[in-house]
LUMKOLVEX-142192 format. One record per residue (C-alpha): residue number from 1; residue in three letters; chain; x, z, y. Coordinates in pm, 1 decimal. Layout:
N
[node NUM, 'Ala', 'A', [X, Z, Y]]
...
This chain:
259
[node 1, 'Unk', 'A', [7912.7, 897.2, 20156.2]]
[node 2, 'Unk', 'A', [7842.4, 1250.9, 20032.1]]
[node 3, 'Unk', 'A', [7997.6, 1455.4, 19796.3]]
[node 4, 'Unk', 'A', [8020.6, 1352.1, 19432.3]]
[node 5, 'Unk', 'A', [7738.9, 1615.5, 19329.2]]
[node 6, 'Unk', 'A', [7512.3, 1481.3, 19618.1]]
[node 7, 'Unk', 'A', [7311.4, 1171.4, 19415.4]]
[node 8, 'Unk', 'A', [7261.5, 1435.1, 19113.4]]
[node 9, 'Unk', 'A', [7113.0, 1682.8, 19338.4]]
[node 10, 'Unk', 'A', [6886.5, 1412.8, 19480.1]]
[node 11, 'Unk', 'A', [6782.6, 1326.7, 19157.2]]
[node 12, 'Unk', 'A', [6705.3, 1661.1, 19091.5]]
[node 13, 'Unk', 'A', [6486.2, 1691.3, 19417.3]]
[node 14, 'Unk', 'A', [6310.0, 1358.0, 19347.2]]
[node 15, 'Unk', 'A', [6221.6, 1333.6, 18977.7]]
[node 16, 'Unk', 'A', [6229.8, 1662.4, 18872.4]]
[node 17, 'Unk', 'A', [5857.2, 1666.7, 18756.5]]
[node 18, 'Unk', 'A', [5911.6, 1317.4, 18608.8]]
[node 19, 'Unk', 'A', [6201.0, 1447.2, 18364.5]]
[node 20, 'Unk', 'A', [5928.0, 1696.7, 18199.1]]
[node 21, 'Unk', 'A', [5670.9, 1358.2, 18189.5]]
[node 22, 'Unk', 'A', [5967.6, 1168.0, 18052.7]]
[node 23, 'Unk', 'A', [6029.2, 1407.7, 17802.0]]
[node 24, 'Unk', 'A', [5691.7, 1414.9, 17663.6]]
[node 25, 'Unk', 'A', [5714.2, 1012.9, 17648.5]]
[node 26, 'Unk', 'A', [5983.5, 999.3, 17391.5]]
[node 27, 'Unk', 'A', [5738.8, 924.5, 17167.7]]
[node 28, 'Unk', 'A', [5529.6, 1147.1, 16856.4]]
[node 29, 'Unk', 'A', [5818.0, 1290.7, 16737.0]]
[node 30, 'Unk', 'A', [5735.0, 1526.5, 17057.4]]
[node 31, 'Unk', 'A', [5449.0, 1613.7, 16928.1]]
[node 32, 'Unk', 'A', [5572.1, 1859.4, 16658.2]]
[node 33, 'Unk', 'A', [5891.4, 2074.2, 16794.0]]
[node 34, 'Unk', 'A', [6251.6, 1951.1, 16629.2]]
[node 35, 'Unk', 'A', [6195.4, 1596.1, 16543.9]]
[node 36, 'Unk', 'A', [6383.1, 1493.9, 16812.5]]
[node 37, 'Unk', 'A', [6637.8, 1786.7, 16739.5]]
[node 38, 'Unk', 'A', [6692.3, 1586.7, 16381.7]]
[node 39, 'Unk', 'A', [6698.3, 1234.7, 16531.6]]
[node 40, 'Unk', 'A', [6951.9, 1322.6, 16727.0]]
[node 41, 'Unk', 'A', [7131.4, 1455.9, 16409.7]]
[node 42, 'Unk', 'A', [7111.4, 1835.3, 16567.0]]
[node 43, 'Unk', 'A', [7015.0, 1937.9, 16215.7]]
[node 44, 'Unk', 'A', [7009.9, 2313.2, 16228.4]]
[node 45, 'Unk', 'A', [6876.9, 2302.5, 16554.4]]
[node 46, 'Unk', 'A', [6620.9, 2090.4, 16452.0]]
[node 47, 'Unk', 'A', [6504.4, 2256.3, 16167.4]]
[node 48, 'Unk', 'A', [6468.3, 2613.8, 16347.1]]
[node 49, 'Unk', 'A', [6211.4, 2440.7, 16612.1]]
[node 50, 'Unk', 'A', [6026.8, 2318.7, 16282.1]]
[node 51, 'Unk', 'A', [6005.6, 2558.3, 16067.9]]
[node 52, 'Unk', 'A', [5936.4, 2824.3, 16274.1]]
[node 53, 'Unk', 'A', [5655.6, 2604.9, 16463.3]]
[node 54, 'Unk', 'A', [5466.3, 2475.2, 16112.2]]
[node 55, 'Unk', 'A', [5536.3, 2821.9, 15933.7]]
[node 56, 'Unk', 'A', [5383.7, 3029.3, 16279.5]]
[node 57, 'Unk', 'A', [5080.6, 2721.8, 16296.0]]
[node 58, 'Unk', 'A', [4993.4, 2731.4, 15950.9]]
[node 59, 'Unk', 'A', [4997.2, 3118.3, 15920.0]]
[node 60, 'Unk', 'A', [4778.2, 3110.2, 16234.4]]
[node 61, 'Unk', 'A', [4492.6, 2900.4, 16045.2]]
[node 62, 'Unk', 'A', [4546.2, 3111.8, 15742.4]]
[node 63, 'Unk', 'A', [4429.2, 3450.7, 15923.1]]
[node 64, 'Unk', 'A', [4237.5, 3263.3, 16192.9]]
[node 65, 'Unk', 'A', [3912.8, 3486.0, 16277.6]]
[node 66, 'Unk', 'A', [4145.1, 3787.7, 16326.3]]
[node 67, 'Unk', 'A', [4352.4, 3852.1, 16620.5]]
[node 68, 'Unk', 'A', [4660.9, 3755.9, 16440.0]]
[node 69, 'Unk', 'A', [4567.3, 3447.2, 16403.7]]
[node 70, 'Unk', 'A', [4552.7, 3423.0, 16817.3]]
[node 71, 'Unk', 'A', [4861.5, 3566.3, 16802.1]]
[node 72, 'Unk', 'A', [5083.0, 3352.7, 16591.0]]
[node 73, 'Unk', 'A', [4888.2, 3012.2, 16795.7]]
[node 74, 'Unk', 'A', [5086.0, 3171.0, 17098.1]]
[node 75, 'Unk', 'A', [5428.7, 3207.1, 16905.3]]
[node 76, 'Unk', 'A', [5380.9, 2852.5, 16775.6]]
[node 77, 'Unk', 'A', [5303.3, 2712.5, 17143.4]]
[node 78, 'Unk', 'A', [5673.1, 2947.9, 17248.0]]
[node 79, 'Unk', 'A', [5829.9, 2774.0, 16973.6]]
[node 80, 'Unk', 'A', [5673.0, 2415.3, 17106.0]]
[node 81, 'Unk', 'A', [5807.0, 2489.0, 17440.8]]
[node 82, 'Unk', 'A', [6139.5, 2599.8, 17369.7]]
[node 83, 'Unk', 'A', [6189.6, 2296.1, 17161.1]]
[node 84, 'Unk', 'A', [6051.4, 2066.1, 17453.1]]
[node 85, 'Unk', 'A', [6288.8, 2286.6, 17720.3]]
[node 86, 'Unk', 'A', [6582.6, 2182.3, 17500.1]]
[node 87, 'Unk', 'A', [6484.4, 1848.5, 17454.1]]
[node 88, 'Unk', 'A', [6432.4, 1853.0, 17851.1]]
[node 89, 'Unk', 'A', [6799.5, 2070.3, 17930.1]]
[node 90, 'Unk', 'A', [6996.4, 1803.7, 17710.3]]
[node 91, 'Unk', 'A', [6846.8, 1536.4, 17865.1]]
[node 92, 'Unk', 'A', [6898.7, 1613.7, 18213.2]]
[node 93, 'Unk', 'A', [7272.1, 1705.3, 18166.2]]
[node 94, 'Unk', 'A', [7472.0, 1839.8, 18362.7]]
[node 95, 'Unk', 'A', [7247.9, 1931.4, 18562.1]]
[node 96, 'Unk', 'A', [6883.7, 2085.0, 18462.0]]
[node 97, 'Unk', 'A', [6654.2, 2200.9, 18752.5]]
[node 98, 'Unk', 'A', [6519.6, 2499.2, 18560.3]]
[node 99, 'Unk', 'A', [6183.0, 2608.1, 18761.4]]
[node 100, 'Unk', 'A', [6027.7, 2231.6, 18827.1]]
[node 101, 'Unk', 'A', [6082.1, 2099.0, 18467.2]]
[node 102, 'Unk', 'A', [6019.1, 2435.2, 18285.1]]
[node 103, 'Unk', 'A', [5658.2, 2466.0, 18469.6]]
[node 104, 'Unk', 'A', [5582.7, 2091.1, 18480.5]]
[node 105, 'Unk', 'A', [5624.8, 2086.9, 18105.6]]
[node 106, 'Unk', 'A', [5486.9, 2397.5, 18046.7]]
[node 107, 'Unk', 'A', [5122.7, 2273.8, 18216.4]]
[node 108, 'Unk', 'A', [5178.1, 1921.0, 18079.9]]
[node 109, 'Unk', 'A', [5140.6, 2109.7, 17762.1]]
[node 110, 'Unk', 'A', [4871.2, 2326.2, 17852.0]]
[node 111, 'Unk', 'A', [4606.3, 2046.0, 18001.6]]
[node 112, 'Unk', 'A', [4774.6, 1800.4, 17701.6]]
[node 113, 'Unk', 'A', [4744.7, 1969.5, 17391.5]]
[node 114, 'Unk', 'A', [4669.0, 2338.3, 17391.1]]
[node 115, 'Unk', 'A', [4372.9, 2349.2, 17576.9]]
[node 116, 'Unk', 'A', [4176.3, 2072.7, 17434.9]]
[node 117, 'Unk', 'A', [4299.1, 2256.6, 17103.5]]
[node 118, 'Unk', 'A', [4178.9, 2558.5, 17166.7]]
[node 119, 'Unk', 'A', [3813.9, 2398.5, 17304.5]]
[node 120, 'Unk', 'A', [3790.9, 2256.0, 16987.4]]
[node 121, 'Unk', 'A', [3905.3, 2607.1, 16798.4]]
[node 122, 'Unk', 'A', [3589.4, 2755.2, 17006.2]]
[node 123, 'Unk', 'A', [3311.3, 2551.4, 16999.3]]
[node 124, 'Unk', 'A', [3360.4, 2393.5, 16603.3]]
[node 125, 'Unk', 'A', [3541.1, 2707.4, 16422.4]]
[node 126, 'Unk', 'A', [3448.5, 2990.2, 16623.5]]
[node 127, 'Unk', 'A', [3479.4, 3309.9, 16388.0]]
[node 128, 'Unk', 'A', [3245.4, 3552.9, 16348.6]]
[node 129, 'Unk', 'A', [3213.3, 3840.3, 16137.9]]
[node 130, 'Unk', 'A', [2851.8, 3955.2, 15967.3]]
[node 131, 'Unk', 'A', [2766.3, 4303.2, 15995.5]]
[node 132, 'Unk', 'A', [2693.1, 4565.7, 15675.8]]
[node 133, 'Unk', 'A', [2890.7, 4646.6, 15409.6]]
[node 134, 'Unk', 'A', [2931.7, 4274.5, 15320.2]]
[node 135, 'Unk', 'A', [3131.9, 4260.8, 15629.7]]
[node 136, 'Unk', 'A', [3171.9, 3817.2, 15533.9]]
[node 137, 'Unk', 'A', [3325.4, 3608.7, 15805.9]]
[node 138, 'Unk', 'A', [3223.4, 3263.3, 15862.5]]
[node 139, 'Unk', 'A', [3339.7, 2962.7, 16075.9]]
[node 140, 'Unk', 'A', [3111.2, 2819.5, 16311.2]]
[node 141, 'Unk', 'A', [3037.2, 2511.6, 16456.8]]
[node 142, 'Unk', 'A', [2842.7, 2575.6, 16761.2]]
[node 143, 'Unk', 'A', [2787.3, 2245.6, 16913.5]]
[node 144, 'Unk', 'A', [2676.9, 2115.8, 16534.0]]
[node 145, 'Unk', 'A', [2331.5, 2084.6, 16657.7]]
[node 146, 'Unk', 'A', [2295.8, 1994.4, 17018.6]]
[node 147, 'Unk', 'A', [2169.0, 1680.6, 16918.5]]
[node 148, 'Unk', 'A', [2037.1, 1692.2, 16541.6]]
[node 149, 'Unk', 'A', [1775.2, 1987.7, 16361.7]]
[node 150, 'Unk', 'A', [1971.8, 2144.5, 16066.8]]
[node 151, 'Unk', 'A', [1877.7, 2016.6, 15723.7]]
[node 152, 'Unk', 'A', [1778.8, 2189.3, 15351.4]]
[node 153, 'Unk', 'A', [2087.6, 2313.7, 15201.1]]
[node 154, 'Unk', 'A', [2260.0, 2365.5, 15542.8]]
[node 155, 'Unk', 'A', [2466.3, 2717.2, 15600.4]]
[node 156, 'Unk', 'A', [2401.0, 2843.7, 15938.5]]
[node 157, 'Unk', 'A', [2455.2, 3125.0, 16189.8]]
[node 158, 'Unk', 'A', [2161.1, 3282.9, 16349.4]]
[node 159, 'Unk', 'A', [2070.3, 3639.5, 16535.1]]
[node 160, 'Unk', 'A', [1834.1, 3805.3, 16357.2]]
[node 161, 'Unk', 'A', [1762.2, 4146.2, 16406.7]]
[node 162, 'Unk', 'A', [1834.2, 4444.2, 16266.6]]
[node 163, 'Unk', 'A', [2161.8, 4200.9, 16286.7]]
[node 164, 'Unk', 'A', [2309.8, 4276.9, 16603.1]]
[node 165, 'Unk', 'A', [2647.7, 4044.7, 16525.7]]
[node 166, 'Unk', 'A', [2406.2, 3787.8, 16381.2]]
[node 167, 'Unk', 'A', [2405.5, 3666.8, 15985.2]]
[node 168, 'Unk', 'A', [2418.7, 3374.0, 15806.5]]
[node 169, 'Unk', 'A', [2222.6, 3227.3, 15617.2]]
[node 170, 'Unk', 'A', [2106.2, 2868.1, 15420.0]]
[node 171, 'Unk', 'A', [1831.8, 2655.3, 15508.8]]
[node 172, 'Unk', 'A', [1586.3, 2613.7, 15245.4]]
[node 173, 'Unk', 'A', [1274.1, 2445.7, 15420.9]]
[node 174, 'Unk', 'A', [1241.1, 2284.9, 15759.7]]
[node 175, 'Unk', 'A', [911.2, 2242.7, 15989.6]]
[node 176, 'Unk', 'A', [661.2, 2077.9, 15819.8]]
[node 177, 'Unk', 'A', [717.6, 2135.2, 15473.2]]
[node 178, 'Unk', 'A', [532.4, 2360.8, 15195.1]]
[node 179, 'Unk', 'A', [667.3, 2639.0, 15049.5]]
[node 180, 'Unk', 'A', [473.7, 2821.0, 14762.9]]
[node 181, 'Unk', 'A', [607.2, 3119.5, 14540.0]]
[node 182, 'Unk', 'A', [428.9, 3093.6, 14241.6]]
[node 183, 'Unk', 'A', [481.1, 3468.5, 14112.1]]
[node 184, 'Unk', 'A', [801.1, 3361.8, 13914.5]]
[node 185, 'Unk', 'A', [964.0, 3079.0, 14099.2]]
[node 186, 'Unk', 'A', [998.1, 2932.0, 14464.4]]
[node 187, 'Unk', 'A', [914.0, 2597.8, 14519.2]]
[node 188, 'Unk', 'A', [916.5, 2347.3, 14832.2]]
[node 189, 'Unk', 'A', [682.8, 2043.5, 14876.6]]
[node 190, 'Unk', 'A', [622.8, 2102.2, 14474.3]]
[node 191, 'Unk', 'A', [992.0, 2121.4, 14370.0]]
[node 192, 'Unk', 'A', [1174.4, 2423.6, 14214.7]]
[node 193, 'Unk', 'A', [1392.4, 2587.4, 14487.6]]
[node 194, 'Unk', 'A', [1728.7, 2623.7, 14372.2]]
[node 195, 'Unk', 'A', [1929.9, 2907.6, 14541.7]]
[node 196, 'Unk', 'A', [2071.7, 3220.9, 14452.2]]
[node 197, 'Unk', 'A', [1863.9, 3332.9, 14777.2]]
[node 198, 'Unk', 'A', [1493.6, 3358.8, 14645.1]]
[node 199, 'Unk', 'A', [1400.5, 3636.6, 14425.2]]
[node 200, 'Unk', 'A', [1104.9, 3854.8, 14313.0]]
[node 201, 'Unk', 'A', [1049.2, 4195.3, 14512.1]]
[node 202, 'Unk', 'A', [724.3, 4423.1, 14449.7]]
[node 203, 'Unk', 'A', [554.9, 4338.0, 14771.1]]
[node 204, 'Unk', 'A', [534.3, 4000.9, 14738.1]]
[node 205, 'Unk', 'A', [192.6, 3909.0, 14579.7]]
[node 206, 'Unk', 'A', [118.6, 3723.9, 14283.1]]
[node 207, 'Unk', 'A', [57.5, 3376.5, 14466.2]]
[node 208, 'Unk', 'A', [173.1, 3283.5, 14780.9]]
[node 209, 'Unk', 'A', [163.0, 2912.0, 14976.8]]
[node 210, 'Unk', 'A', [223.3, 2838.4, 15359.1]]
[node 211, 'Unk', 'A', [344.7, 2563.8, 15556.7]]
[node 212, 'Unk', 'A', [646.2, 2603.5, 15768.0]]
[node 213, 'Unk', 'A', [513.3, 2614.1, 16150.1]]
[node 214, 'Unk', 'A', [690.6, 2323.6, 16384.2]]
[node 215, 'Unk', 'A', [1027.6, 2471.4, 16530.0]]
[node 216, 'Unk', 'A', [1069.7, 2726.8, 16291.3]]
[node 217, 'Unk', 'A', [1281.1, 2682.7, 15957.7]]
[node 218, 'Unk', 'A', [1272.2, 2900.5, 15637.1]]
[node 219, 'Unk', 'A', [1561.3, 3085.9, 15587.0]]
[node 220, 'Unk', 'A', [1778.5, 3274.0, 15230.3]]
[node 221, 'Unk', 'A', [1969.6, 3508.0, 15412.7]]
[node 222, 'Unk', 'A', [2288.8, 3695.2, 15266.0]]
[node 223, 'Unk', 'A', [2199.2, 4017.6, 15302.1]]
[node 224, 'Unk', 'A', [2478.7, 4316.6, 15223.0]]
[node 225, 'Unk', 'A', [2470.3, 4527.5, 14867.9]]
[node 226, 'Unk', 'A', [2308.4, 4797.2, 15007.0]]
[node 227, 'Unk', 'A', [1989.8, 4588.5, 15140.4]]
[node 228, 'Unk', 'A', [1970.2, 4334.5, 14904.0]]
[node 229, 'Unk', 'A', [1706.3, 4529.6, 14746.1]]
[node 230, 'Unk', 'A', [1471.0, 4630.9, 15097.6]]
[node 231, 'Unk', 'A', [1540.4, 4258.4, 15273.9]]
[node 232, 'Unk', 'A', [1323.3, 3996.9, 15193.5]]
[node 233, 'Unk', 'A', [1561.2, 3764.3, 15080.1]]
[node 234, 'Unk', 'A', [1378.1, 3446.7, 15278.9]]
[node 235, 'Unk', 'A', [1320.7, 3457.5, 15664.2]]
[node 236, 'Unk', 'A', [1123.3, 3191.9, 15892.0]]
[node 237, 'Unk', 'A', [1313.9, 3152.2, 16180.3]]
[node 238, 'Unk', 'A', [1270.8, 2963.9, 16506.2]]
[node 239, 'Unk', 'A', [1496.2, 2703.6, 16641.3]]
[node 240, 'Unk', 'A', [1615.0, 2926.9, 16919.6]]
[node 241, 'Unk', 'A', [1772.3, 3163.6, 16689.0]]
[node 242, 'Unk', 'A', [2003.3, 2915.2, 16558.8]]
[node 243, 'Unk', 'A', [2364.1, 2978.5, 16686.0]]
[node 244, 'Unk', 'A', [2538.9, 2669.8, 16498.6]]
[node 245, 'Unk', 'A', [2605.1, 2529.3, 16132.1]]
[node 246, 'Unk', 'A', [2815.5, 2786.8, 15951.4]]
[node 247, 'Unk', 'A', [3088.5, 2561.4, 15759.0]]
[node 248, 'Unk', 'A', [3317.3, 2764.7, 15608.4]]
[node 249, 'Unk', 'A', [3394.9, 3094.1, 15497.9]]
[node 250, 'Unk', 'A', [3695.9, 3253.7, 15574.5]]
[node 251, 'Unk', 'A', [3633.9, 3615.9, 15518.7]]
[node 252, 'Unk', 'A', [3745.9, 3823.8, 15229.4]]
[node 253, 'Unk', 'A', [4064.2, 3584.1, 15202.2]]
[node 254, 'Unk', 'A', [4019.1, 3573.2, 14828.9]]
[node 255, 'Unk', 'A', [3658.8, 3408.5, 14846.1]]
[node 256, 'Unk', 'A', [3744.8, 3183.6, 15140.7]]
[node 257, 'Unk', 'A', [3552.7, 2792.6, 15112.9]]
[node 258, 'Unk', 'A', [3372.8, 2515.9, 15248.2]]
[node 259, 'Unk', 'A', [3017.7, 2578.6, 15320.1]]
């Protein structure tokens, strides 16, 4: 028989990738970083893995559209994988085969949780940021209408020039319908248009009715303060200029909200 050190350094050869796997099977308290820490009643070890994950994740979400926000994602994902390389060292004691476990759980976590995450981060809250003096950000969700048209009352991102970043704007008629501006009021198949979007400028004449053409929609922009006086405040847009369905608005912090 070999030496006494000879069946853990076998082990380590053999199943090294399978500790990292076995690791991430302990259960959902893997998941979040320190719940395992705290089961295993290493309190204060525990609760530096958590708080420093949850306070770096939730900060993250709070200035996401900004490059800090990017930033503190990566600082909670260190803080994820230090917790999961401790879970993974004390498990594997005495002896810890750094390099195999540290990458196997590192791209377990990758392919597992991060990437999917940040797909989902790109194509349903992808920030952007409206040019002017304005300057809003919104959240997008570009794949919003692969399969369906967007609908009356709908916020959405769309290029429209002299935009080059692209605007957003709210849907106020779709193809098909009737829109008439009566020389006071806007109205849509006969109904008052309610919006903060539709207003009287000088150019527009005193009567005014035309059906939206097929593929196209009828736009309020936003415009910025120092065009809201020389932009028509509604725009009919085709369906190619559609980006996605702007949900939320995250930009200035203090008038952040659902869309």
């Amino acid at each position: 028989m070999g030496p006494a050190g000879a069946l853990p350094d076998r082990r380590t050869a053999g199943a090294a990738g399978e500790e990292a796997w076995q690791a991430l099977g302990l259960g959902a308290h893997v998941l979040i970083p320190g719940l395992t820490q705290l089961q295993w009643r290493q309190r204060d070890r525990g609760r530096v893995f958590l708080v420093s994950f949850l306070a770096a994740l939730c900060t993250s979400l709070f200035c996401w559209g900004k490059p800090l926000g990017w930033a503190l994602l990566g600082f909670a994902f260190v803080c994820h994988a230090t917790a999961l390389l401790d879970v993974l060292r004390q498990r594997s004691f005495p002896v810890f085969p750094t390099k195999i476990a540290t990458s196997s759980m590192v791209v377990a976590m990758v392919l597992i949780l991060y990437l999917p995450l940040a797909a989902v981060l790109w194509f349903h809250a992808l920030p952007t940021r409206a040019d002017g003096e304005s300057g809003a950000g919104y959240l997008v969700n570009c794949l919003a209408y692969q399969t369906q048209e967007p609908l009356p009352g709908q916020w959405i991102w769309l290029r429209l020039p002299p935009h080059p970043l692209g605007c957003a704007g709210q849907v106020m008629a779709v193809a098909g319908q009737e829109v008439e501006w009566t020389g006071h009021r806007w109205r849509v198949d006969g109904k008052d248009l309610v919006s903060n979007h539709p207003g009287a400028l000088p150019h527009y004449p005193e009567a005014w009715r035309f059906r939206v053409p097929d593929h196209h929609f009828l736009i309020g922009q936003e415009p910025s303060s120092a065009e809201a006086e020389t932009v028509s405040p509604l725009v009919i847009v085709g369906r190619d200029q559609i980006v996605g369905r702007a949900w939320a608005r995250y930009y200035p912090v203090w008038e952040r909200s659902l869309l």
